[in-house]
N, C-alpha and C positions, 0 to 999 in steps of 0.2 A: 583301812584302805579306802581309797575311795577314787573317782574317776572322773576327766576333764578329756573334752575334744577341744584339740587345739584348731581354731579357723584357720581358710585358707584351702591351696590347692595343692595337691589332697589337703583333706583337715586328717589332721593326727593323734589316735588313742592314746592318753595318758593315763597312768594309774600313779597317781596319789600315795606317796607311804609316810609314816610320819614315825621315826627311828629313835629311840634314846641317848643313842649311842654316835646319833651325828653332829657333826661341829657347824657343816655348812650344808647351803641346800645346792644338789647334784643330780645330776639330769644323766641319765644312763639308756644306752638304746642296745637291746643285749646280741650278741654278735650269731648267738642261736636262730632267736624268730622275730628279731625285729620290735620283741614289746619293748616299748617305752616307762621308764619309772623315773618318777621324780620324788627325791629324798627329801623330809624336810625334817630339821632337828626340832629340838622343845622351842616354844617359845615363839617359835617363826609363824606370822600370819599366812592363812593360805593363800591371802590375795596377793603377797608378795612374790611366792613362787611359782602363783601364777604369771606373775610378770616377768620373772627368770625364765621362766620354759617361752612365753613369746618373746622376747628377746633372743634365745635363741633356736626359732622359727625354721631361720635358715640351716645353720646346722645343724642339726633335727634330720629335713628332709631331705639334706646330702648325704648324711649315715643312713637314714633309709632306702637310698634308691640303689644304696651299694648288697643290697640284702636281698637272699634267692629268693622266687617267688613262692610264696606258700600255696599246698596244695589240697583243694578240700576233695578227701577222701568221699567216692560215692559211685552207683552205678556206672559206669562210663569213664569213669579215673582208671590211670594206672598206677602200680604200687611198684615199690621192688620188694620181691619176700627172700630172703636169703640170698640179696645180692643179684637177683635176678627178676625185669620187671613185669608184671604180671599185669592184665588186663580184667577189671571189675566187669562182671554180666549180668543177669538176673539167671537164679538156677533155681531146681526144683528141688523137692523134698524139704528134708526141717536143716541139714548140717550143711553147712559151706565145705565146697570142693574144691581140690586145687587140682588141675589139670595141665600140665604144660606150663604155655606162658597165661592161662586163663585162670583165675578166680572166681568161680561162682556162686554168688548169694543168694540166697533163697526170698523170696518176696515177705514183704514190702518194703518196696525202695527205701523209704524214707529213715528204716531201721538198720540199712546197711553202714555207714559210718560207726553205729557201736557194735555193731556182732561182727565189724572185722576185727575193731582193736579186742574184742574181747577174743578172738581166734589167737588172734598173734599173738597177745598175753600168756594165751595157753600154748602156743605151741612154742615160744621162748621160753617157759618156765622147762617143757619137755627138754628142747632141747639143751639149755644153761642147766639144770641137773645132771642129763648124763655125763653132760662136759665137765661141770665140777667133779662128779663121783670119781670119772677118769683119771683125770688127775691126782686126784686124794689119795686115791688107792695106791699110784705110782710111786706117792715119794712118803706112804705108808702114816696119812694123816686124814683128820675127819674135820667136817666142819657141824657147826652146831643148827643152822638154819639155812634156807634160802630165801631172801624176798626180791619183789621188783617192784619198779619205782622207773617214773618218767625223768630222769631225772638231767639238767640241762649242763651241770658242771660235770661231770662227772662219768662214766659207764659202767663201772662198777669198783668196792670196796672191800675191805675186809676188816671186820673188829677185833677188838685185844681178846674177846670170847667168840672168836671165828664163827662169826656173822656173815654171810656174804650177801650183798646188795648186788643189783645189776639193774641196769638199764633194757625194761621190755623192747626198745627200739631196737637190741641188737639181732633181731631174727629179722630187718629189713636189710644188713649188712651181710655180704658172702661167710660163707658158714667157718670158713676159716678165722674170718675176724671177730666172731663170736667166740669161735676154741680159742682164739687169742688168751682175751679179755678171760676165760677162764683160768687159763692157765698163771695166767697175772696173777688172777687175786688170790688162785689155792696157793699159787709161790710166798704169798703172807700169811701163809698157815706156820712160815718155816721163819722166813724175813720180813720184820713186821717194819719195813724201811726199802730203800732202792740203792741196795750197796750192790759192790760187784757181784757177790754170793747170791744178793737176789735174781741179779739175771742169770747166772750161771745156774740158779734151780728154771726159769721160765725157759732157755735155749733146751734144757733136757727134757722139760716139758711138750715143750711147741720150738719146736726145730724149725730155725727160718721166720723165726717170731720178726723181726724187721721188718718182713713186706705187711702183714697184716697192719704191725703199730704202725708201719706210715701210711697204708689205703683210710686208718682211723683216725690221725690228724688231716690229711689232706680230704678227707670223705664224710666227718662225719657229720659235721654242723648239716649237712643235706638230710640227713636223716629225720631231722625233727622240722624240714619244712613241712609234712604229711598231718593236715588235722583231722582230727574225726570227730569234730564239733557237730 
């Protein structure tokens, strides 16, 4: 991996990849957070695809301006934590508090972007456990792990040894669309595919499963505007 700023107004971060497995070199602006990659197969000079990605300069920074703005998480940001947005303060004591629509972090400022995501972390792993166990238990199946993972395709899975993955963002999403996303992935404890049977276990699961999956295509790429860089 490696990295170029493209000149110009704005100048625009590229990351550099260089793939096995590619024919040609392709310029990707990801529809998540706006980074930029530029692919380049064996063989190919770098100085070449640097001239592919200025060349297209223009189209670059058209796909960019179509992208939410990203939001650096800190004293004075607001969050949404389970679908509802909360206001960053400075608080007392050692633990962050949630109050209402208030979030308080305990000083120094400049530590608050990681001790929230590590909050969230912990309190999505909380809450994406009992939501898994719920389920599991209903339609009389166990799963073997939980892990979480930022992860940008995806919000959650499940493995051929009922693994389940998820997405820590989903404790920024209303809390229904987290029980979703649960009930989804334990429904491939049972259907390890998305045939009729598989929805017909997720509607007994999570009744009214519809609104949640469309608040989560229509809602979710906002989720990971939030950085805590």
């Amino acid at each position: 991996m490696g990295h170029y700023v493209l000149p110009g107004n704005p100048p625009v971060d590229v990351t550099l990849r260089r793939s096995a497995r590619a024919r040609r070199i392709s310029l990707r602006v990801s529809g998540v957070d706006g980074r930029v990659t530029l692919t380049m197969p064996p063989g190919v000079a770098e100085r070449t695809a640097l001239e592919f990605a200025n060349e297209k300069a223009a189209w670059l920074r058209a796909q960019l301006s179509r992208q939410p703005d990203m939001t650096e998480v800190r004293i004075g940001s607001d969050l949404p934590v389970e679908g509802r947005l909360r206001h960053i303060t400075p608080g007392s004591g050692r633990r962050i508090q949630l109050s209402g629509d208030t979030l308080m972090v305990p000083a120094p400022p400049e530590t608050a972007p990681r001790r929230v995501q590590a909050w969230l972390k912990a309190r999505a792993r909380d809450q994406l456990a009992a939501a898994s166990d719920h389920h599991a238990r209903a339609i009389g199946r166990s799963y073997a792990r939980l892990t979480l993972r930022d992860t940008r395709s995806r919000w959650g899975s499940c493995t051929h040894d009922a693994g389940l993955m998820y997405s820590w963002r989903l404790i920024l999403a209303p809390r229904e669309v987290l029980d979703y996303v649960a009930a989804h992935e334990i429904a491939h404890l049972v259907e390890m595919n998305h045939s009729r049977a598989f929805w017909e276990i997720v509607a007994r699961l999570c009744p009214g499963y519809e609104a949640p999956r469309r608040w989560l295509r229509e809602n979710g790429a906002e989720l990971h505007r939030y950085r805590f860089e």
